[in-house]
Biopython code that builds the backbone (N, CA, C, O; Angstrom):
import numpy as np
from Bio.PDB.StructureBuilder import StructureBuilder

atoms = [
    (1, "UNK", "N", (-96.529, -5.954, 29.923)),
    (1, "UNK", "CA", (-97.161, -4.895, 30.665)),
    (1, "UNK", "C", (-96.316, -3.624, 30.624)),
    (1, "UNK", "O", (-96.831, -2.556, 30.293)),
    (2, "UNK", "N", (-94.728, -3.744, 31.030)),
    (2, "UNK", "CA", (-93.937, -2.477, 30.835)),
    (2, "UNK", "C", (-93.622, -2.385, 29.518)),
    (2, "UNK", "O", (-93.725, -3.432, 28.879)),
    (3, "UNK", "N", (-93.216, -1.278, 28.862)),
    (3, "UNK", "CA", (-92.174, -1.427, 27.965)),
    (3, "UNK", "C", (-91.045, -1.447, 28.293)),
    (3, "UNK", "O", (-90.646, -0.312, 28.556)),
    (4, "UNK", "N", (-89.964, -2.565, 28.467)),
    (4, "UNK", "CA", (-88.633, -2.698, 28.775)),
    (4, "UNK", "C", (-87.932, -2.243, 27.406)),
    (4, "UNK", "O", (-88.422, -2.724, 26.384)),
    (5, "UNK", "N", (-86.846, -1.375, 27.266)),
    (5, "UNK", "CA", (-86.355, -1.319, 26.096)),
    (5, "UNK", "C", (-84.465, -1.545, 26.511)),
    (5, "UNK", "O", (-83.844, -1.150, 27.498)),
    (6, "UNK", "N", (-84.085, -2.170, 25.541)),
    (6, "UNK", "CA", (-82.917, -2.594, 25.720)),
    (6, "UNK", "C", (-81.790, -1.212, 25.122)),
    (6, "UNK", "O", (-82.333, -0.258, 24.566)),
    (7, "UNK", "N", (-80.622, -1.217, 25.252)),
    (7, "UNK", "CA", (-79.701, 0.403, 25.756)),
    (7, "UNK", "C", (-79.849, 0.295, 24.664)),
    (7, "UNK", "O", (-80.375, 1.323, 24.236)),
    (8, "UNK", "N", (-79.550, -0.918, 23.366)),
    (8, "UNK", "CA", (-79.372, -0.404, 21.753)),
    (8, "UNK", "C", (-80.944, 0.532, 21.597)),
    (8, "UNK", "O", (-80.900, 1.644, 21.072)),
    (9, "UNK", "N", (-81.754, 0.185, 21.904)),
    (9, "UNK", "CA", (-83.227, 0.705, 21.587)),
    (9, "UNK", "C", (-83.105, 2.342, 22.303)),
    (9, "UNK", "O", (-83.509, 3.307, 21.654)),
    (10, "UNK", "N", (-82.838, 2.419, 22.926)),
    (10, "UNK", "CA", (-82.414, 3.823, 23.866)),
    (10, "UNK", "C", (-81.556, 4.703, 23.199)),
    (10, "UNK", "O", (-81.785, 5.835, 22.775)),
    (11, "UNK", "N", (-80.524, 4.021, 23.164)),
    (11, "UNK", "CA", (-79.038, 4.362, 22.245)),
    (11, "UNK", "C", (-79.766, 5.322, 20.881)),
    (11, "UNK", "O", (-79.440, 6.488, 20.660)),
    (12, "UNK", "N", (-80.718, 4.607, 20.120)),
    (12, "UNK", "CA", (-81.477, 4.607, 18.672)),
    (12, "UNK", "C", (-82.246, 5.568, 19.181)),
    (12, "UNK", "O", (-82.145, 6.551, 18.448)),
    (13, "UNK", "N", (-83.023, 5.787, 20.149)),
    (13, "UNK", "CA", (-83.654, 6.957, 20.075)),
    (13, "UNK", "C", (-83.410, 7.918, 20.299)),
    (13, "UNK", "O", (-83.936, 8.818, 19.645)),
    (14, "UNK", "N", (-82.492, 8.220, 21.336)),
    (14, "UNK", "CA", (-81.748, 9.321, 21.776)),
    (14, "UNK", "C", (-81.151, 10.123, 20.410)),
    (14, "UNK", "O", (-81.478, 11.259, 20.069)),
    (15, "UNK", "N", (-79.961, 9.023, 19.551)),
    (15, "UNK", "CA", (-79.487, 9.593, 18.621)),
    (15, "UNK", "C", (-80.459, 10.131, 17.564)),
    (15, "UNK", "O", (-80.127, 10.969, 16.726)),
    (16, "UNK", "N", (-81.504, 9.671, 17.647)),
    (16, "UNK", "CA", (-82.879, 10.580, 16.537)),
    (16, "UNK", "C", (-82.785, 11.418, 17.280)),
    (16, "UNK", "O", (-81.934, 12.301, 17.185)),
    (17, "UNK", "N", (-83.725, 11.328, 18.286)),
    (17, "UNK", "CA", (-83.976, 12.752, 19.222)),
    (17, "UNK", "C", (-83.014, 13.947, 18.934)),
    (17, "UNK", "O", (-83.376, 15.064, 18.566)),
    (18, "UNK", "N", (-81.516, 13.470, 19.195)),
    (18, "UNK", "CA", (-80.327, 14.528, 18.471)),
    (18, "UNK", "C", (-80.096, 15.191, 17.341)),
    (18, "UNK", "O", (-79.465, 16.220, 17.099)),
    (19, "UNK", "N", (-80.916, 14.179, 16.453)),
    (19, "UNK", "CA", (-80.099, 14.431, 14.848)),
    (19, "UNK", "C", (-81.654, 15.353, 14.528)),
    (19, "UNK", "O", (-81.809, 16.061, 13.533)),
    (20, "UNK", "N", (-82.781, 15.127, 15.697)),
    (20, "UNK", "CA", (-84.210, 16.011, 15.307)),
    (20, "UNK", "C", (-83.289, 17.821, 15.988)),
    (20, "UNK", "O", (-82.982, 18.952, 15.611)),
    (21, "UNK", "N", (-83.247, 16.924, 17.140)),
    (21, "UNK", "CA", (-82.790, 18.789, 17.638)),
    (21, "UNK", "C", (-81.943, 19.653, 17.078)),
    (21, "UNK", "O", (-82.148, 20.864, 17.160)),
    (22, "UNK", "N", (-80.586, 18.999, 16.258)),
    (22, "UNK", "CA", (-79.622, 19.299, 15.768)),
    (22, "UNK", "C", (-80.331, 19.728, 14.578)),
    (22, "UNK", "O", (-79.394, 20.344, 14.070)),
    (23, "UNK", "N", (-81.095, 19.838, 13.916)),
    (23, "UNK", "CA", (-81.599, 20.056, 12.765)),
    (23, "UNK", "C", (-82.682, 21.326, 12.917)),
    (23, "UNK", "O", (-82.922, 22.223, 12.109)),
    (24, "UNK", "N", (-83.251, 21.078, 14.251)),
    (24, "UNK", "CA", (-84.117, 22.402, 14.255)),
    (24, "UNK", "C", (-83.096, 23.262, 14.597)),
    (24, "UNK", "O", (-83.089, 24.257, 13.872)),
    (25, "UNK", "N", (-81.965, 23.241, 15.693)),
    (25, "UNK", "CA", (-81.160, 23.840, 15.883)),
    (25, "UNK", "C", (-80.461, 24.987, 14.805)),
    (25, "UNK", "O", (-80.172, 26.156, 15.063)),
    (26, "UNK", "N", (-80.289, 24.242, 13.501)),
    (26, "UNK", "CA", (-79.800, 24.508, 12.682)),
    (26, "UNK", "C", (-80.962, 25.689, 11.535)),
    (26, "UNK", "O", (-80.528, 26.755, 11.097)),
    (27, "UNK", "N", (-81.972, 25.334, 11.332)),
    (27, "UNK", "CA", (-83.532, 25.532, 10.898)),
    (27, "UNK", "C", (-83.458, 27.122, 11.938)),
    (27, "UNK", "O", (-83.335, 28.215, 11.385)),
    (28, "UNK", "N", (-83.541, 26.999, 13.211)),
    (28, "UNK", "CA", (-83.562, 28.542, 14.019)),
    (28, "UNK", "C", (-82.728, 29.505, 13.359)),
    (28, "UNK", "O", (-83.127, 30.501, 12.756)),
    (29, "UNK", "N", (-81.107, 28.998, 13.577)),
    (29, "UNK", "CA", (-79.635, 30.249, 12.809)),
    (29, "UNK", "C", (-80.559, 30.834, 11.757)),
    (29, "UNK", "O", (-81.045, 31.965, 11.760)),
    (30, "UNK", "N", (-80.751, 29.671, 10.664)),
    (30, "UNK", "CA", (-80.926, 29.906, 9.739)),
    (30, "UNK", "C", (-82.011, 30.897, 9.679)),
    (30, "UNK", "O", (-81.715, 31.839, 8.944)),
    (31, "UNK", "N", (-83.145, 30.979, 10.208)),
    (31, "UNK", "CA", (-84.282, 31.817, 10.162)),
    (31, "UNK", "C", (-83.865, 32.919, 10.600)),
    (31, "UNK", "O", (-83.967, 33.952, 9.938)),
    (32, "UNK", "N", (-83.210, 32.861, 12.051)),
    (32, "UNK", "CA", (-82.873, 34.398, 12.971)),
    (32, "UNK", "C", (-82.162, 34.976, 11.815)),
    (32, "UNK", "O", (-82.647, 36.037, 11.424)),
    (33, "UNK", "N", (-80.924, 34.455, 11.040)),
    (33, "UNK", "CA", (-79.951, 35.004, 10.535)),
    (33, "UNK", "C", (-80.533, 35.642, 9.091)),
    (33, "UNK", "O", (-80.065, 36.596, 8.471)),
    (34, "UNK", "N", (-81.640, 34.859, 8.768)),
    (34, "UNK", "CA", (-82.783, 36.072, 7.192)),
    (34, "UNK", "C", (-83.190, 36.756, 7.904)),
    (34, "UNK", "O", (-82.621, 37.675, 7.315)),
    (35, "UNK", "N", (-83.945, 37.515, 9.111)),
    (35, "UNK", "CA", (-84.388, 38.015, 9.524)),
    (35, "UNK", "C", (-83.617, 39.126, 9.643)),
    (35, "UNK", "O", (-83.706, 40.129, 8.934)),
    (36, "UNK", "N", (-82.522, 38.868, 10.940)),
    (36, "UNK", "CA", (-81.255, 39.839, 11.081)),
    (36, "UNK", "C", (-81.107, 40.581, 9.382)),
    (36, "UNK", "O", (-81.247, 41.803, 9.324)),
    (37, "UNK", "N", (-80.892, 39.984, 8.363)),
    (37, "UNK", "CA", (-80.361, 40.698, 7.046)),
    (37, "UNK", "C", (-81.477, 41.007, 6.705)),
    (37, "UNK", "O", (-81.277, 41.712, 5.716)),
    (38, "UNK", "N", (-82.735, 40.938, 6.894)),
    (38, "UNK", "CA", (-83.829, 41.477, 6.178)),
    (38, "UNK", "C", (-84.221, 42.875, 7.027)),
    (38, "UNK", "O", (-84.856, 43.822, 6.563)),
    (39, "UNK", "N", (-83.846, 42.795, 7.972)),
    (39, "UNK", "CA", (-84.161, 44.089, 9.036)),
    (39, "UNK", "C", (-82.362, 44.678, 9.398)),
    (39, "UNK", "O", (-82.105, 45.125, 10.516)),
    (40, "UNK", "N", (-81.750, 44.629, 8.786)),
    (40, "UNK", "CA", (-80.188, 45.078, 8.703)),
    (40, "UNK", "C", (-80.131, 45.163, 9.789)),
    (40, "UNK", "O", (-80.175, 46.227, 10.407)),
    (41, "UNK", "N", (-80.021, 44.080, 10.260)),
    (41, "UNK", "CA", (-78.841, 44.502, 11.832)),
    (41, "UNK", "C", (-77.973, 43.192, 11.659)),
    (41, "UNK", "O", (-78.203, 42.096, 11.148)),
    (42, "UNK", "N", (-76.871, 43.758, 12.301)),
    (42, "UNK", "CA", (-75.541, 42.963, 12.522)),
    (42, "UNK", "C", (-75.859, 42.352, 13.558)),
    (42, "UNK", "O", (-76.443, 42.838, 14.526)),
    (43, "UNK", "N", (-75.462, 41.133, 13.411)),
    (43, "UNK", "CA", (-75.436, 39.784, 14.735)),
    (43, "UNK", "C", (-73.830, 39.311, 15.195)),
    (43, "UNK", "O", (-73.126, 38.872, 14.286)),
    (44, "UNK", "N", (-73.261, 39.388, 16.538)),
    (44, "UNK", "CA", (-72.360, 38.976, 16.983)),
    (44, "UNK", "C", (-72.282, 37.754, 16.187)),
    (44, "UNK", "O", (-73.322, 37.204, 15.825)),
    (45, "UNK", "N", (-70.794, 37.148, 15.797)),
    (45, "UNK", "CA", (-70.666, 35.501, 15.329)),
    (45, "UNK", "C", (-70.047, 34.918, 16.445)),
    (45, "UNK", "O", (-68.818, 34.964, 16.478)),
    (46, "UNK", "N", (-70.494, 34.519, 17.125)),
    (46, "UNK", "CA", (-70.352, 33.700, 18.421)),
    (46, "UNK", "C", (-69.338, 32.276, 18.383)),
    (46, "UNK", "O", (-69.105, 31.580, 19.372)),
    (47, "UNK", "N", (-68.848, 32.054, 17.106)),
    (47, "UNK", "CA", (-68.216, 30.716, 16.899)),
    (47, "UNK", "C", (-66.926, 31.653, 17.125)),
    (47, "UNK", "O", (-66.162, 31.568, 18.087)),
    (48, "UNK", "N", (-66.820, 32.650, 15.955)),
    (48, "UNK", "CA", (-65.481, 33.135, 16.553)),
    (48, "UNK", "C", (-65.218, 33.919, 18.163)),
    (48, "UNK", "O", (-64.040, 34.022, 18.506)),
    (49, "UNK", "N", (-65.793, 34.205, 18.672)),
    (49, "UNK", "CA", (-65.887, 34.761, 20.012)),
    (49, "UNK", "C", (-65.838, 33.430, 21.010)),
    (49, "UNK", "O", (-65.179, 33.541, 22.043)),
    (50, "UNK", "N", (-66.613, 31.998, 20.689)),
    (50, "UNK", "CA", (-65.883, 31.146, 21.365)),
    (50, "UNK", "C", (-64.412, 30.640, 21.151)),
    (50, "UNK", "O", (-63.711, 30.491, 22.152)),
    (51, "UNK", "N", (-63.861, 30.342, 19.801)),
    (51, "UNK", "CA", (-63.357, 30.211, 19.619)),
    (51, "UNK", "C", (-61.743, 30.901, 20.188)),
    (51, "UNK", "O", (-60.818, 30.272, 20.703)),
    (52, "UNK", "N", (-61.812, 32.265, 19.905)),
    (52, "UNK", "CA", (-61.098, 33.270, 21.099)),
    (52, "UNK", "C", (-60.575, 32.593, 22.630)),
    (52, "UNK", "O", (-59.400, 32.414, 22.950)),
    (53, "UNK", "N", (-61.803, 32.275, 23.470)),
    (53, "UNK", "CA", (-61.631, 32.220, 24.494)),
    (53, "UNK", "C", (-60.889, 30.908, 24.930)),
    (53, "UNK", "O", (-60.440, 30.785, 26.070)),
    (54, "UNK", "N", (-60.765, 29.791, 23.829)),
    (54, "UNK", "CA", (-60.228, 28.654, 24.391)),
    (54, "UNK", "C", (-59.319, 28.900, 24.525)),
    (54, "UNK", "O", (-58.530, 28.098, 25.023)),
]
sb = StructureBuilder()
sb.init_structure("model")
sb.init_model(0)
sb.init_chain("A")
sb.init_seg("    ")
for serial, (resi, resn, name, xyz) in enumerate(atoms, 1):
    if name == "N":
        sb.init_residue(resn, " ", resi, " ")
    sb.init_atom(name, np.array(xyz, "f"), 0.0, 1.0, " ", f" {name:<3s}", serial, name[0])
structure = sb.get_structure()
């Protein structure tokens, strides 16, 4: 009647769920960042600006 799912089954989806978001994640930069160079504007690089602050 429920679906009981056991933590490995949880564990397994979650890490898809991640490796989906992590990928669109990646799919967005990538788009904003043709865009930014197709319409010339400069974009802050935010890795080095975190990077800075640690």
């Amino acid at each position: 009647m429920f679906g009981i799912k056991t933590i490995f089954q949880q564990l397994n989806e979650e890490r898809t769920r991640n490796i989906q978001r992590q990928n669109q994640q990646e799919k967005n930069t990538a788009d904003i960042d043709y865009i930014a160079m197709m319409c010339d504007v400069e974009l802050e690089d935010t890795e080095e600006s975190d990077n800075e602050q640690v």
